[in-house]
N, C-alpha and C positions, 0 to 999 in steps of 0.2 A: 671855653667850656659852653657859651651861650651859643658859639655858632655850630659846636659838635650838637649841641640840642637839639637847634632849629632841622639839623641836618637831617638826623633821624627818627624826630615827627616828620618829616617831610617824606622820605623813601619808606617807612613805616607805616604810616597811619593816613596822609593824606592824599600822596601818590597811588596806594590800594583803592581808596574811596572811591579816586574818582575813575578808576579803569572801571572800578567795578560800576559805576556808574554810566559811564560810556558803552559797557558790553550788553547793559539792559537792552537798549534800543538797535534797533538797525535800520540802516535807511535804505529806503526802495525805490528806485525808479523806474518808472512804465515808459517805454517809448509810445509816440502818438500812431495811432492808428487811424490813414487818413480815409476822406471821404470816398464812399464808392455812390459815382454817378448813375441815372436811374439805364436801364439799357432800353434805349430807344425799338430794337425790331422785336422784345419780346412784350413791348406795352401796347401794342400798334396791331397785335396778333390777335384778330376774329374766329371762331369757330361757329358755324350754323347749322343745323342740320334739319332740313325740314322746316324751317323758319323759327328754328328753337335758339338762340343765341346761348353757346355753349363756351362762352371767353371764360376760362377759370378765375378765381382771383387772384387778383394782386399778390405776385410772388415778389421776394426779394428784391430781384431782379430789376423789376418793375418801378418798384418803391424807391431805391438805392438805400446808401446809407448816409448818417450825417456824420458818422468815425467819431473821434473820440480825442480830447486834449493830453496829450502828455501829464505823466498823474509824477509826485515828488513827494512822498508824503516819512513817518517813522512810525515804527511799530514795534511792540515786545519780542525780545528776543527769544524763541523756543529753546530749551533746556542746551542743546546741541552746538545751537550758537555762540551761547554765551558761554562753555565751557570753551570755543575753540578760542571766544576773543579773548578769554581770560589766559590761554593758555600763549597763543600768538604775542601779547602785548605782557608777556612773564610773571604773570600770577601763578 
């Protein structure tokens, strides 16, 4: 009788909890976005006219970039989600 019990707290009450607890969250990973190096012939590039120095500024290009670490983070699940994981995982 003790272990019909435990059985069905268990598939009842505590197995729901915690799906439903696992479908709050979702977890997100970013891939890394790596560095873009600065380009060497558009930093190098003079304009003059007239003895007026007309080099625009520092574009993109110029600058590069320094990219970006692979991100791994959790976050709340929108309404949408968390109906599919409840539904996927048989709630």
């Amino acid at each position: 009788m003790l272990l019909v019990g435990g059985g069905m707290f268990y598939w009842f009450q505590y197995r729901p909890a915690q799906i439903r607890h696992d479908c709050s969250w979702i977890h997100v990973q970013r891939d890394e976005v790596p560095a873009i190096p600065p380009d060497p012939t558009v930093c190098n590039q003079t304009t003059t006219v007239g003895g007026l120095d007309l080099t625009p500024f520092p574009s993109k290009k110029c600058s590069g970039s320094p990219g970006k670490a692979s991100e791994d983070y959790w976050t709340a699940a929108d309404e949408d989600e968390y109906k599919f994981c409840l539904h996927d995982k048989g709630l």
